[in-house]
Jmol script that loads the backbone (N, CA, C; Angstrom):
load data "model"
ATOM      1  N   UNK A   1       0.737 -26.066 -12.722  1.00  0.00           N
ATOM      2  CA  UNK A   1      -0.434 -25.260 -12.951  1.00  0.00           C
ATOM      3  C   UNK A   1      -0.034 -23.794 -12.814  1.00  0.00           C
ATOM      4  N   UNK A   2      -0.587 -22.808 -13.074  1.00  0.00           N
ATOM      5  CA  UNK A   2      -0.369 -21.569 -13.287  1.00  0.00           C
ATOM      6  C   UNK A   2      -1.373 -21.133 -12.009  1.00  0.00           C
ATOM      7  N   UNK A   3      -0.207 -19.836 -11.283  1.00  0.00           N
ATOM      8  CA  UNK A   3      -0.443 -19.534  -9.992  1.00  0.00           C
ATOM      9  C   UNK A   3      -2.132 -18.811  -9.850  1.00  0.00           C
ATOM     10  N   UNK A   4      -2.357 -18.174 -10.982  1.00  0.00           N
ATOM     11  CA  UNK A   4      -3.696 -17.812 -10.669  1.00  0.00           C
ATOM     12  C   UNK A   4      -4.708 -19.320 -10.400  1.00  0.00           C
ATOM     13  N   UNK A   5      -4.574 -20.116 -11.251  1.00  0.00           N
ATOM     14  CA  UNK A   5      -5.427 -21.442 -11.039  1.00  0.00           C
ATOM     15  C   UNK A   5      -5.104 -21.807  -9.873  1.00  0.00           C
ATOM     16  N   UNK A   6      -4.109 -22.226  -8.608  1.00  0.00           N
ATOM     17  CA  UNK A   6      -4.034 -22.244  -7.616  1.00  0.00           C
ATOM     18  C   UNK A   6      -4.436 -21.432  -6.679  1.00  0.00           C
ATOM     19  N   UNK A   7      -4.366 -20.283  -6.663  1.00  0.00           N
ATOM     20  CA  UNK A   7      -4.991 -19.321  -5.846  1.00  0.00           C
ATOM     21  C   UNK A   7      -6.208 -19.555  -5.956  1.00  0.00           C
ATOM     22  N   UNK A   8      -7.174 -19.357  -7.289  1.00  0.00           N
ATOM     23  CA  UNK A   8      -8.563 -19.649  -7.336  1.00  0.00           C
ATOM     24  C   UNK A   8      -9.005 -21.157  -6.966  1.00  0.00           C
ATOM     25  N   UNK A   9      -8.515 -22.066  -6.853  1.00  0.00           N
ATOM     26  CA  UNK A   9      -8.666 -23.042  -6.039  1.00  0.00           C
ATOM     27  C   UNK A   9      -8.721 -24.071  -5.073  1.00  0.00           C
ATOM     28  N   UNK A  10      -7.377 -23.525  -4.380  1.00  0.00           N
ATOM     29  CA  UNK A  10      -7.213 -24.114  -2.989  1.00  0.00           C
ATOM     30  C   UNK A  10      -7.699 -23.164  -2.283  1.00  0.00           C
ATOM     31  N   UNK A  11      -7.695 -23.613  -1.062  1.00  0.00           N
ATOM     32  CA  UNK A  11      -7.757 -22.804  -0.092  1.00  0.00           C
ATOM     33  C   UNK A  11      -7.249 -22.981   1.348  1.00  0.00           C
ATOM     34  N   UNK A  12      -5.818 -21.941   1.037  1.00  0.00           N
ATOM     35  CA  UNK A  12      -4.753 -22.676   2.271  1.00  0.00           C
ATOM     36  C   UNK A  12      -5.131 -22.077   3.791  1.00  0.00           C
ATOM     37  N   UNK A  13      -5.975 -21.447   3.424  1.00  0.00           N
ATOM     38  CA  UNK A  13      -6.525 -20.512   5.088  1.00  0.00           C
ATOM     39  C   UNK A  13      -6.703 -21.905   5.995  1.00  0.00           C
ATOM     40  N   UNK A  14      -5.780 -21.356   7.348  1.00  0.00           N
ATOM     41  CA  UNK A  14      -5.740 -22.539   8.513  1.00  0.00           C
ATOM     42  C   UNK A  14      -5.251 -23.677   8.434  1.00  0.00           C
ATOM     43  N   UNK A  15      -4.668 -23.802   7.307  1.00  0.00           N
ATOM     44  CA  UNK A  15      -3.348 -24.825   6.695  1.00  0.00           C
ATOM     45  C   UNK A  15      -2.514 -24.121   7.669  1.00  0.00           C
ATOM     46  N   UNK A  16      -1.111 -25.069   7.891  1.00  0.00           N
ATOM     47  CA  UNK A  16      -0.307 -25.101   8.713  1.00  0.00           C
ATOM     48  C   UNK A  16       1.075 -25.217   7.960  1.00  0.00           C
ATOM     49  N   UNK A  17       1.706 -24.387   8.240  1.00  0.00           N
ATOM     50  CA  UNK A  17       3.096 -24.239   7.457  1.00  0.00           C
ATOM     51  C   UNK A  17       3.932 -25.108   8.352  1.00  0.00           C
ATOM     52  N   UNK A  18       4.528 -25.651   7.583  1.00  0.00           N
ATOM     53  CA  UNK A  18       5.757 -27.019   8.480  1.00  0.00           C
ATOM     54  C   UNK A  18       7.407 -26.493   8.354  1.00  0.00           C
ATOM     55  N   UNK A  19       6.941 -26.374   7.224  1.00  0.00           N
ATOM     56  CA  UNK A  19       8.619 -26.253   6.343  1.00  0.00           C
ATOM     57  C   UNK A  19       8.757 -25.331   5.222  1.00  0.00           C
ATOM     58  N   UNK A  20      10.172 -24.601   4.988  1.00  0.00           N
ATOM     59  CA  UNK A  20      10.241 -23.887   3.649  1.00  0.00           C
ATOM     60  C   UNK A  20      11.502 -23.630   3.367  1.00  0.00           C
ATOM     61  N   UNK A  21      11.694 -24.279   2.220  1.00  0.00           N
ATOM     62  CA  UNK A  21      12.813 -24.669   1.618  1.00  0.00           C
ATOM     63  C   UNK A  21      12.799 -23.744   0.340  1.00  0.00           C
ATOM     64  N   UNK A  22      13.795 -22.575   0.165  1.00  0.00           N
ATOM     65  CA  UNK A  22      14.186 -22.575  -0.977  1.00  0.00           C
ATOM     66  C   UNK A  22      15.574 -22.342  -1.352  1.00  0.00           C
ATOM     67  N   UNK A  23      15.493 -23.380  -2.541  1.00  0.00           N
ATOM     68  CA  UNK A  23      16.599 -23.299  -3.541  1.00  0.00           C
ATOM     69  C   UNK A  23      17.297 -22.176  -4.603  1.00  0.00           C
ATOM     70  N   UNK A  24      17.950 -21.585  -4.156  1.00  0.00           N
ATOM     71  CA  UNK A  24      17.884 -20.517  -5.001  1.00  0.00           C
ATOM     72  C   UNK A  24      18.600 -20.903  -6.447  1.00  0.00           C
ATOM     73  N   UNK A  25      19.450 -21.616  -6.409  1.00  0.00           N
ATOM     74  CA  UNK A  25      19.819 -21.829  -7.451  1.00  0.00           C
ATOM     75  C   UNK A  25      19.445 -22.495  -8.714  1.00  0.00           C
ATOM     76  N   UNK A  26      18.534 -23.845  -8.097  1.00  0.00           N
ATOM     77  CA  UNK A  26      17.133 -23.946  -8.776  1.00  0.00           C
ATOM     78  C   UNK A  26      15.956 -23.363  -9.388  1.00  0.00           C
ATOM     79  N   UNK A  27      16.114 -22.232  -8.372  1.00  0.00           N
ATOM     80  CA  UNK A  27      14.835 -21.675  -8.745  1.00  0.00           C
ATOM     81  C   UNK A  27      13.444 -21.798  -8.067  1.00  0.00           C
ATOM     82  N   UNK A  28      13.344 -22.391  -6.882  1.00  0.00           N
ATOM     83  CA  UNK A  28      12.353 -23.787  -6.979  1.00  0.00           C
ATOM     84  C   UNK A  28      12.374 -23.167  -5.131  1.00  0.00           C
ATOM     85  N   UNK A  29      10.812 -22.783  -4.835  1.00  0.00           N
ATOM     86  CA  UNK A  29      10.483 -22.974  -3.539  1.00  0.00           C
ATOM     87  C   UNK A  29       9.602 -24.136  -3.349  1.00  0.00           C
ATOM     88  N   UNK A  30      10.204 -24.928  -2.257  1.00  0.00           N
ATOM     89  CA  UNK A  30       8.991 -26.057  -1.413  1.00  0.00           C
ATOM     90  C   UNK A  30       8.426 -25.578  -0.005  1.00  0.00           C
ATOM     91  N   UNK A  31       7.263 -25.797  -0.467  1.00  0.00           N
ATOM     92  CA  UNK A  31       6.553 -25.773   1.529  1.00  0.00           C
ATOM     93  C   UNK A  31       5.655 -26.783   1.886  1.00  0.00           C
ATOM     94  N   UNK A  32       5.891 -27.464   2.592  1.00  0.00           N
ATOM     95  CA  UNK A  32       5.589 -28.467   3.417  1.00  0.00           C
ATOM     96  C   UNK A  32       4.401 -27.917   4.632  1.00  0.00           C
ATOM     97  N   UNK A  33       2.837 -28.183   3.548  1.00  0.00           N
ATOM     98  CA  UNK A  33       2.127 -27.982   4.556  1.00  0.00           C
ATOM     99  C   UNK A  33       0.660 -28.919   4.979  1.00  0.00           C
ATOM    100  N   UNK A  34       0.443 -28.573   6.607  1.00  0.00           N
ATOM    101  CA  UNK A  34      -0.525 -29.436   6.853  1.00  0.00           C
ATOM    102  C   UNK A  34      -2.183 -28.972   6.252  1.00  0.00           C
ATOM    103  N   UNK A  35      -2.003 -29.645   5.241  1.00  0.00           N
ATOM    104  CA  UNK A  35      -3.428 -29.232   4.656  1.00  0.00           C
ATOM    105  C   UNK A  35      -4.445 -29.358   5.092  1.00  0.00           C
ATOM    106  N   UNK A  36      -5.804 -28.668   4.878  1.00  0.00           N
ATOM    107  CA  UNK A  36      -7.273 -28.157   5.290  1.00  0.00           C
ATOM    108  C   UNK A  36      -7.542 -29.008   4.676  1.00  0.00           C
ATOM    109  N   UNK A  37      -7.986 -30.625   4.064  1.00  0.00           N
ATOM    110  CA  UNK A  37      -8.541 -31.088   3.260  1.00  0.00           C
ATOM    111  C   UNK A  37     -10.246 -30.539   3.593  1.00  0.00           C
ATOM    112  N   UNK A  38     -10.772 -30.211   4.516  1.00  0.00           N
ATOM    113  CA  UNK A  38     -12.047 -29.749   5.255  1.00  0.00           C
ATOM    114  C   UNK A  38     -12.287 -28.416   4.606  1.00  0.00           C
ATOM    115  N   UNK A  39     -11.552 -27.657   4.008  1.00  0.00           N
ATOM    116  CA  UNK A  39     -11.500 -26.520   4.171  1.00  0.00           C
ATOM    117  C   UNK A  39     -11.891 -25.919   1.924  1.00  0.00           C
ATOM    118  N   UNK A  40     -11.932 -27.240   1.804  1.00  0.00           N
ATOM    119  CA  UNK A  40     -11.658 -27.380   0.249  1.00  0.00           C
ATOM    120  C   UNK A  40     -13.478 -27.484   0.020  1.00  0.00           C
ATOM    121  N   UNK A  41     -13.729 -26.971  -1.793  1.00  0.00           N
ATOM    122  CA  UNK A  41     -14.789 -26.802  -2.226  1.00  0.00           C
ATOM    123  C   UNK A  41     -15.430 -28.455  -2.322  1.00  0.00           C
ATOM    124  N   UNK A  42     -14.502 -29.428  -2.428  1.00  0.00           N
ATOM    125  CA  UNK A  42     -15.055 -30.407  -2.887  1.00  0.00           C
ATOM    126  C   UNK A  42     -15.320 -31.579  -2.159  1.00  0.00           C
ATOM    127  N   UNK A  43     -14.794 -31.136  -0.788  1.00  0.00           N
ATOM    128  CA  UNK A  43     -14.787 -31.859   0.332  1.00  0.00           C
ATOM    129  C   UNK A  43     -15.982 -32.630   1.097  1.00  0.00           C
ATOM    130  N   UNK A  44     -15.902 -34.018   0.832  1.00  0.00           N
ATOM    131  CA  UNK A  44     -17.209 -34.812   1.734  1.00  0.00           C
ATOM    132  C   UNK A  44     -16.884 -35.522   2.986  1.00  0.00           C
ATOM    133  N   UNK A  45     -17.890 -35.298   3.767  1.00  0.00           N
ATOM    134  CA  UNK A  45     -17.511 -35.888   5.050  1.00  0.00           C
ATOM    135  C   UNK A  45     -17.172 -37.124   4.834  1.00  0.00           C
ATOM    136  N   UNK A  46     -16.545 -37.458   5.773  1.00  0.00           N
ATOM    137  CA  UNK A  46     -15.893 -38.972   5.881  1.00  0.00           C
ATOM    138  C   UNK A  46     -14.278 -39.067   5.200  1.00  0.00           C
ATOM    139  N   UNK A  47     -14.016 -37.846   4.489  1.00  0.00           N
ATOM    140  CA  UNK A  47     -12.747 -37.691   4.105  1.00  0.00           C
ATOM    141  C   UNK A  47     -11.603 -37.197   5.189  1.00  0.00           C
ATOM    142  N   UNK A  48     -10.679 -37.981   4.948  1.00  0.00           N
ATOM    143  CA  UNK A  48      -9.276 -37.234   5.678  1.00  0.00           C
ATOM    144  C   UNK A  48      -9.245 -35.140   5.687  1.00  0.00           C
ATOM    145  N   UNK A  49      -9.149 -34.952   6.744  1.00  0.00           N
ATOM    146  CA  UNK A  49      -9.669 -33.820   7.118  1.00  0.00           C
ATOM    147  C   UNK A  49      -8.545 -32.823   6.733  1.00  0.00           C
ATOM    148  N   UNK A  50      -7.104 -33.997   7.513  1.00  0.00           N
ATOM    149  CA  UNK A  50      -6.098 -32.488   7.091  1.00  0.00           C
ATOM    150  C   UNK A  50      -5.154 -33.908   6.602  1.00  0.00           C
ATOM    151  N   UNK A  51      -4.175 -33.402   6.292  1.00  0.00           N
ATOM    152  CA  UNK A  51      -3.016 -34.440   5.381  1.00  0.00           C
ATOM    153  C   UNK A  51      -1.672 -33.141   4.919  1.00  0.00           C
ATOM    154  N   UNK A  52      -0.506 -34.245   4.975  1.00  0.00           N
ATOM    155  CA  UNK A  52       0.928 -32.916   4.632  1.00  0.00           C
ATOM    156  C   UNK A  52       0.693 -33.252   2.979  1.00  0.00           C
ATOM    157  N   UNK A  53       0.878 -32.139   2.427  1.00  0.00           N
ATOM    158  CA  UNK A  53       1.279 -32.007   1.356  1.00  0.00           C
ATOM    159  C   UNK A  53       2.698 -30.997   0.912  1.00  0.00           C
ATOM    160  N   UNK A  54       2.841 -31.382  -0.231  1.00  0.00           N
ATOM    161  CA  UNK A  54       4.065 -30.794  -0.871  1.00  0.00           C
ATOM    162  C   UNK A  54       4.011 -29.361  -2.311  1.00  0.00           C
ATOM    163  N   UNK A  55       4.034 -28.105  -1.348  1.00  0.00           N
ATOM    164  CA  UNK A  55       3.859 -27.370  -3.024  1.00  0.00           C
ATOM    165  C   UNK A  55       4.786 -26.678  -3.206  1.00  0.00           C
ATOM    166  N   UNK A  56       5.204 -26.843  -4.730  1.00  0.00           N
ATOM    167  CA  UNK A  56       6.349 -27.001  -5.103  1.00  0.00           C
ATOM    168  C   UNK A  56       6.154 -25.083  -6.107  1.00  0.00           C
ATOM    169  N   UNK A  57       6.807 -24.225  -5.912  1.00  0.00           N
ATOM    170  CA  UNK A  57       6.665 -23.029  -6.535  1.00  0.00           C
ATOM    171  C   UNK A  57       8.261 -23.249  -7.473  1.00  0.00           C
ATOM    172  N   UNK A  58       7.936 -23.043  -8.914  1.00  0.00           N
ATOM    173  CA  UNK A  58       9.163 -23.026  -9.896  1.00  0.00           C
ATOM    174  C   UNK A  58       9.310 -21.614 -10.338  1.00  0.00           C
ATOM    175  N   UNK A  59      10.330 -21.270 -10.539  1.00  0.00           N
ATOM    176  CA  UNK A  59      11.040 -19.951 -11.147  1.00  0.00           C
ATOM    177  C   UNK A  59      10.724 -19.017 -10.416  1.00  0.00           C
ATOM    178  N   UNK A  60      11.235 -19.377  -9.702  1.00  0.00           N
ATOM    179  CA  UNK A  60      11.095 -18.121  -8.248  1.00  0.00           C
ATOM    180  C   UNK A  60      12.324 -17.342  -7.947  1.00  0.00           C
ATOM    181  N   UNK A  61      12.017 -16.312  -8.031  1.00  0.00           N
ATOM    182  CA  UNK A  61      12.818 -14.820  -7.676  1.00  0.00           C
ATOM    183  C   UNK A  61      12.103 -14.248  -6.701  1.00  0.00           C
ATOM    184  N   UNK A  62      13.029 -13.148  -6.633  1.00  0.00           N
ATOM    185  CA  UNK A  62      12.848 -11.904  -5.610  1.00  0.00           C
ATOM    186  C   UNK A  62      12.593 -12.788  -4.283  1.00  0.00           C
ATOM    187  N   UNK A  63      12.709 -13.735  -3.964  1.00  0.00           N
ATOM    188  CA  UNK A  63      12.236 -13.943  -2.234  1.00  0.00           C
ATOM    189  C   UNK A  63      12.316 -13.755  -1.213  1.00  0.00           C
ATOM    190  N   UNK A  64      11.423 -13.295  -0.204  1.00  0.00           N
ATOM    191  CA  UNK A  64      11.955 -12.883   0.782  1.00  0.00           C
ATOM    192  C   UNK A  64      11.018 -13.330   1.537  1.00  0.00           C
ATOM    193  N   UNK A  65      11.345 -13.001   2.642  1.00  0.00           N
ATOM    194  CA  UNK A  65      10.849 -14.156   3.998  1.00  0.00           C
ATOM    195  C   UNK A  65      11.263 -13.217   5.088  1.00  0.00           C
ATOM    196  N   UNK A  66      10.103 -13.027   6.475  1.00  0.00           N
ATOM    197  CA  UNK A  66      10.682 -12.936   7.766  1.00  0.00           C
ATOM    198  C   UNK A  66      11.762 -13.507   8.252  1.00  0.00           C
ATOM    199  N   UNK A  67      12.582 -13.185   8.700  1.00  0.00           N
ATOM    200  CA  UNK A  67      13.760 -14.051   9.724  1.00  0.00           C
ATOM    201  C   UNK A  67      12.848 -14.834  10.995  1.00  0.00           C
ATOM    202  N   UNK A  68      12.282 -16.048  11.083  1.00  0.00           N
ATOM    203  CA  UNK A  68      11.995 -16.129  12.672  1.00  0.00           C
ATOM    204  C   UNK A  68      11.773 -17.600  12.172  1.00  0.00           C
ATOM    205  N   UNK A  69      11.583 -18.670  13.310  1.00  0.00           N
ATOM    206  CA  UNK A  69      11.303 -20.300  13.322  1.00  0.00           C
ATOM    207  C   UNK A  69      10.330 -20.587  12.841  1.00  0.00           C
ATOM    208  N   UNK A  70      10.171 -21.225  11.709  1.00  0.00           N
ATOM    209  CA  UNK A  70       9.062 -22.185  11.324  1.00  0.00           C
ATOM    210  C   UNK A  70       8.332 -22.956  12.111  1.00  0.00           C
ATOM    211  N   UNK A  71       7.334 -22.795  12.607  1.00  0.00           N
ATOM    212  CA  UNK A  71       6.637 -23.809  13.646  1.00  0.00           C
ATOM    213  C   UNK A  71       5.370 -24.072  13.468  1.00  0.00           C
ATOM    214  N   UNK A  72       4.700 -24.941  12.835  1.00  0.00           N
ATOM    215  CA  UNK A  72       3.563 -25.011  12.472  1.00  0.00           C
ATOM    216  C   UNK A  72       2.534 -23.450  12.542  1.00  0.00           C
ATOM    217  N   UNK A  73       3.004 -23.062  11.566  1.00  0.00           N
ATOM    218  CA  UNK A  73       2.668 -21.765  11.902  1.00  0.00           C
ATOM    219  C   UNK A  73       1.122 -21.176  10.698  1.00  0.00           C
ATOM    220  N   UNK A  74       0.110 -20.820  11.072  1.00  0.00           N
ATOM    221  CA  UNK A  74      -1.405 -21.100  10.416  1.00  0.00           C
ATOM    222  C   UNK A  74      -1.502 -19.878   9.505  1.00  0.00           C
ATOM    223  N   UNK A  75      -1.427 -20.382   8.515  1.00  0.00           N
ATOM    224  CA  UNK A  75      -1.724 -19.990   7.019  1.00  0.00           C
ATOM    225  C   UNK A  75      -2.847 -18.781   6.973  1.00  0.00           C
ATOM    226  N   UNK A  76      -2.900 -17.329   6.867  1.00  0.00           N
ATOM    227  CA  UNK A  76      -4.047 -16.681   7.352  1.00  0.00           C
ATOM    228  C   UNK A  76      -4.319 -15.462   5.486  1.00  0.00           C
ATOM    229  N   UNK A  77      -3.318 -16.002   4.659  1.00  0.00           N
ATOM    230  CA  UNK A  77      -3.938 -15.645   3.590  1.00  0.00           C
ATOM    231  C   UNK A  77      -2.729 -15.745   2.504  1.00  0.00           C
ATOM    232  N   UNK A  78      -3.061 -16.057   1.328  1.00  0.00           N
ATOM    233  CA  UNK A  78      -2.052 -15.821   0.009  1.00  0.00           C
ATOM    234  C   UNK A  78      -3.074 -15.254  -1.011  1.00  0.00           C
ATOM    235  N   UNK A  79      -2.242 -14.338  -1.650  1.00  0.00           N
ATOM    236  CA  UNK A  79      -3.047 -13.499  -3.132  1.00  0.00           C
ATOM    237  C   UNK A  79      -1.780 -13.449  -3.911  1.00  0.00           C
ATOM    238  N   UNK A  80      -2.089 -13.173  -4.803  1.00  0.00           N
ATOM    239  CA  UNK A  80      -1.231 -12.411  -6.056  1.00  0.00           C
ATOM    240  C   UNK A  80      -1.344 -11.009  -6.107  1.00  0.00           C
ATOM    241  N   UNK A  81      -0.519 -10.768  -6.113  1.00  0.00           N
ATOM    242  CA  UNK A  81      -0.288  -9.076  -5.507  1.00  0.00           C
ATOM    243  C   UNK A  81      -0.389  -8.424  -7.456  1.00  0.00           C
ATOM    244  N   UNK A  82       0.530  -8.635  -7.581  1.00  0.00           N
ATOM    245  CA  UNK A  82       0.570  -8.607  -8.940  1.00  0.00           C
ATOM    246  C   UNK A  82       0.832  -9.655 -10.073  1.00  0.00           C
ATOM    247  N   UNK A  83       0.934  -9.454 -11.141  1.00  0.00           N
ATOM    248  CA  UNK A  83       1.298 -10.892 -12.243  1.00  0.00           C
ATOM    249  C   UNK A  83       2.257 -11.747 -11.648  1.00  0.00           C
ATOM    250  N   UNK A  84       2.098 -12.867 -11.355  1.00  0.00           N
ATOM    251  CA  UNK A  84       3.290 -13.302 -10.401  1.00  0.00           C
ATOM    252  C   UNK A  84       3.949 -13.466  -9.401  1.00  0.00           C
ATOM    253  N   UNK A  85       3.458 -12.533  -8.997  1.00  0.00           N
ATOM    254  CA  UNK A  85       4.000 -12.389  -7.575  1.00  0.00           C
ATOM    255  C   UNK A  85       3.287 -12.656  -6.613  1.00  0.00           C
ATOM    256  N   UNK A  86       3.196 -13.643  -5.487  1.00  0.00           N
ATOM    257  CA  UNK A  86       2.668 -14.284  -4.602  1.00  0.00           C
ATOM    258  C   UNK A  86       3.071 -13.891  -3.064  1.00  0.00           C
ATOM    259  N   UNK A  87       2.399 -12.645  -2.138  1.00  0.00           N
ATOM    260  CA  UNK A  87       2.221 -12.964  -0.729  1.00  0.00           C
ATOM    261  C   UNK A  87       1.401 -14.184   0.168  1.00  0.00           C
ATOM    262  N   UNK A  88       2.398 -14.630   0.771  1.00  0.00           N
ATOM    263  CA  UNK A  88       1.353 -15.338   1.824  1.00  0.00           C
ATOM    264  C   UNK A  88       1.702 -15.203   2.908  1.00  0.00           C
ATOM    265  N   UNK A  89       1.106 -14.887   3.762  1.00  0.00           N
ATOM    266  CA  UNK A  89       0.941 -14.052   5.394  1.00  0.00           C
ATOM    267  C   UNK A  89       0.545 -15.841   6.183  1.00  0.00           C
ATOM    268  N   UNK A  90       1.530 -15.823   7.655  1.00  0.00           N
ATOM    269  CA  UNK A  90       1.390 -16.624   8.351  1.00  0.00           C
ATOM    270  C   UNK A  90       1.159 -16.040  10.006  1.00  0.00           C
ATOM    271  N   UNK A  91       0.548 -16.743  10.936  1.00  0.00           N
ATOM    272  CA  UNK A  91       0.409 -16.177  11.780  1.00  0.00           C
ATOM    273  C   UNK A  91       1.036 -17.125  13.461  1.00  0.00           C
ATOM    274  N   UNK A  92       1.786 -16.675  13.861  1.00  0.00           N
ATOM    275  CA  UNK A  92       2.481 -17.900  14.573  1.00  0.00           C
ATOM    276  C   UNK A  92       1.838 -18.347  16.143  1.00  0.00           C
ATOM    277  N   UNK A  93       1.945 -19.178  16.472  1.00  0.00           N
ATOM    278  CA  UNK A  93       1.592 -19.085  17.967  1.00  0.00           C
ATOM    279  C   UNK A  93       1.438 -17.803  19.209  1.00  0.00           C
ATOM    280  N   UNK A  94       2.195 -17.077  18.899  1.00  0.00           N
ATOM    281  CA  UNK A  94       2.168 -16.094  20.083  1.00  0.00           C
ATOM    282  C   UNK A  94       1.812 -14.514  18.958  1.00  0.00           C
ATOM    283  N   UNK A  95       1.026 -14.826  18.357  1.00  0.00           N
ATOM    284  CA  UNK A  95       0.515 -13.954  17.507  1.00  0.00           C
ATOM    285  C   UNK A  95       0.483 -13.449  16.625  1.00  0.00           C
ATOM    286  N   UNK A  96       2.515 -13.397  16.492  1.00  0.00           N
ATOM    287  CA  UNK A  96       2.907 -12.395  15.881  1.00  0.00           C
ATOM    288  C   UNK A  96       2.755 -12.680  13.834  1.00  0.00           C
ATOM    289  N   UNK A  97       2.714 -11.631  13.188  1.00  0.00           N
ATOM    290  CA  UNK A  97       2.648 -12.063  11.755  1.00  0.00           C
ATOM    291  C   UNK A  97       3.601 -12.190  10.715  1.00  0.00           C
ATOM    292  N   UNK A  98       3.735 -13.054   9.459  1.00  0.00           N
ATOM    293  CA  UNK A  98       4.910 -12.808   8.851  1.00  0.00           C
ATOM    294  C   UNK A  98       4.689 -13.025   7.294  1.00  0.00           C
ATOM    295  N   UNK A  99       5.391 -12.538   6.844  1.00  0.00           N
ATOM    296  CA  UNK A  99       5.042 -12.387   5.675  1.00  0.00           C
ATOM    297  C   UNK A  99       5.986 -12.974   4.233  1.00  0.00           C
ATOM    298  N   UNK A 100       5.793 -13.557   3.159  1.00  0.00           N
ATOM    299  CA  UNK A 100       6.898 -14.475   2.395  1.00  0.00           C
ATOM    300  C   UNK A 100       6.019 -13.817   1.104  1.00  0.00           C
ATOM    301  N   UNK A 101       7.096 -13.076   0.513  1.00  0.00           N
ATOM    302  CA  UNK A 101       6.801 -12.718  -0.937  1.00  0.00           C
ATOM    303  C   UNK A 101       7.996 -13.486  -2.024  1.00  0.00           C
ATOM    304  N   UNK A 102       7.463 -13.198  -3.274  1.00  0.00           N
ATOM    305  CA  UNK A 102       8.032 -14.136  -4.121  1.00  0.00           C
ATOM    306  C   UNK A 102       7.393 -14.163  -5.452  1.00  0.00           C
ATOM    307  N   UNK A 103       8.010 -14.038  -6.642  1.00  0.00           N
ATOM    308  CA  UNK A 103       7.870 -14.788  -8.263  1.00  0.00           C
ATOM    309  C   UNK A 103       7.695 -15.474  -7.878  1.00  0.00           C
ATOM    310  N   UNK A 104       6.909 -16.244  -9.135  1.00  0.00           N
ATOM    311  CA  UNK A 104       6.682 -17.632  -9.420  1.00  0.00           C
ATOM    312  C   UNK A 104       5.973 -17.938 -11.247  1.00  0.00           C
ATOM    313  N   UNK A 105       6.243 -18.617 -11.765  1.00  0.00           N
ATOM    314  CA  UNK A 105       5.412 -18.636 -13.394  1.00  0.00           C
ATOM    315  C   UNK A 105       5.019 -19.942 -12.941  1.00  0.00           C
ATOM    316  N   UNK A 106       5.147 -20.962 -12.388  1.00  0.00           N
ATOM    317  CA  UNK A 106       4.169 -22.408 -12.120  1.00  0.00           C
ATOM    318  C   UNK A 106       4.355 -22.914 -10.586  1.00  0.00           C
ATOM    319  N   UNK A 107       3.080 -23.642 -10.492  1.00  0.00           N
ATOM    320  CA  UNK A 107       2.744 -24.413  -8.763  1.00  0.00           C
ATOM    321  C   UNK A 107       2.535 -25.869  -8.661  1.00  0.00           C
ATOM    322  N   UNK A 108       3.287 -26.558  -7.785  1.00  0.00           N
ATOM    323  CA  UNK A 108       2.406 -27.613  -8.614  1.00  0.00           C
ATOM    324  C   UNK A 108       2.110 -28.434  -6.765  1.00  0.00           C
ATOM    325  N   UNK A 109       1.037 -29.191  -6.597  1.00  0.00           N
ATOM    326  CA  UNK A 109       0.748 -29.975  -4.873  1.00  0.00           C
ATOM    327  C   UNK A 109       0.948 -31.511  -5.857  1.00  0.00           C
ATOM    328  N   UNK A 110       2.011 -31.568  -4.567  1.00  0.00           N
ATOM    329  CA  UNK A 110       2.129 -33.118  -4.464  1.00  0.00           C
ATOM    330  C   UNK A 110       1.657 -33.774  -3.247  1.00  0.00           C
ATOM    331  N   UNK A 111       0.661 -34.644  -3.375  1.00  0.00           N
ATOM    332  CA  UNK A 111       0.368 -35.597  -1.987  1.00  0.00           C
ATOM    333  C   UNK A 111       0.536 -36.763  -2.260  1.00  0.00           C
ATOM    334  N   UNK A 112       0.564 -38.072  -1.186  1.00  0.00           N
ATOM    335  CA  UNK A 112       0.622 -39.042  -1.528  1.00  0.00           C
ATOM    336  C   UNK A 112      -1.199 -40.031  -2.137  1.00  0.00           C
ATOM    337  N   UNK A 113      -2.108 -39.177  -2.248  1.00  0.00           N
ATOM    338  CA  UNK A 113      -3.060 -39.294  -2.935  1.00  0.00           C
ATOM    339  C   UNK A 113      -3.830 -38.228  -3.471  1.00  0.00           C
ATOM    340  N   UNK A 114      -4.689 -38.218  -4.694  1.00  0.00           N
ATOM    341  CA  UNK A 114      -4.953 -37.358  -5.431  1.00  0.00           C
ATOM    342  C   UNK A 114      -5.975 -36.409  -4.632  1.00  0.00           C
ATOM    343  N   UNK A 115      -5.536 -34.686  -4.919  1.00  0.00           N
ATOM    344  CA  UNK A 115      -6.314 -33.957  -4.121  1.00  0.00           C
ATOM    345  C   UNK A 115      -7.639 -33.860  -4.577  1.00  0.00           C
ATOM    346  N   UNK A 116      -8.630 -33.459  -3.625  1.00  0.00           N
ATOM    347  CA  UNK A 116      -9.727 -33.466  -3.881  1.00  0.00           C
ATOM    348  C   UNK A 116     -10.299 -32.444  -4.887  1.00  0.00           C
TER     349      UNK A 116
END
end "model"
wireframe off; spacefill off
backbone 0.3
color backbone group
């Protein structure tokens, strides 16, 4: 899907970052996160609340990333800064903030059942 359609429809606020993997030679960032299923437009009670998912960012340049430990660390905003280009700000246990910029031309969430 094309990153504006993701931005306008998830909503990773208070999602939980697990993991982040990128490939540079691929091209190809993964992040491994604990999703808000609660937190989504389409969401009915009685549904699984949070669940890991897999989103997969292709043709990715320029990346850059804080230096510090990944630790379930809570998702406190992503935009498109400009055509393409994707900040998303995390906020870690002991407060502090960090920040992961990056290209991207497609997004795609993988879960092991279809998102809501």
């Amino acid at each position: 899907m094309q990153l504006e359609d993701f931005i306008a429809n998830y909503n990773l606020h208070d999602s939980l970052l697990e993991e982040c993997i990128y490939a540079k030679e691929e091209g190809k960032l993964t992040l491994l996160i604990d999703f808000c299923y609660w937190a989504q437009s389409a969401y009915k009670d009685g549904e699984a609340e949070t669940g890991l998912v897999t989103v997969i960012f292709y043709d990715v340049s320029a990346f850059k990333r804080d230096d510090y430990e990944i630790n379930s660390d809570a998702i406190i905003g992503i935009r498109q800064s400009m055509p393409g280009q994707v900040e998303l700000v995390v906020q870690c246990d002991d407060r502090s903030i960090h920040l992961f910029s990056f290209y991207t031309s497609a997004v795609e969430i993988c879960t092991d059942s279809s998102m809501r």
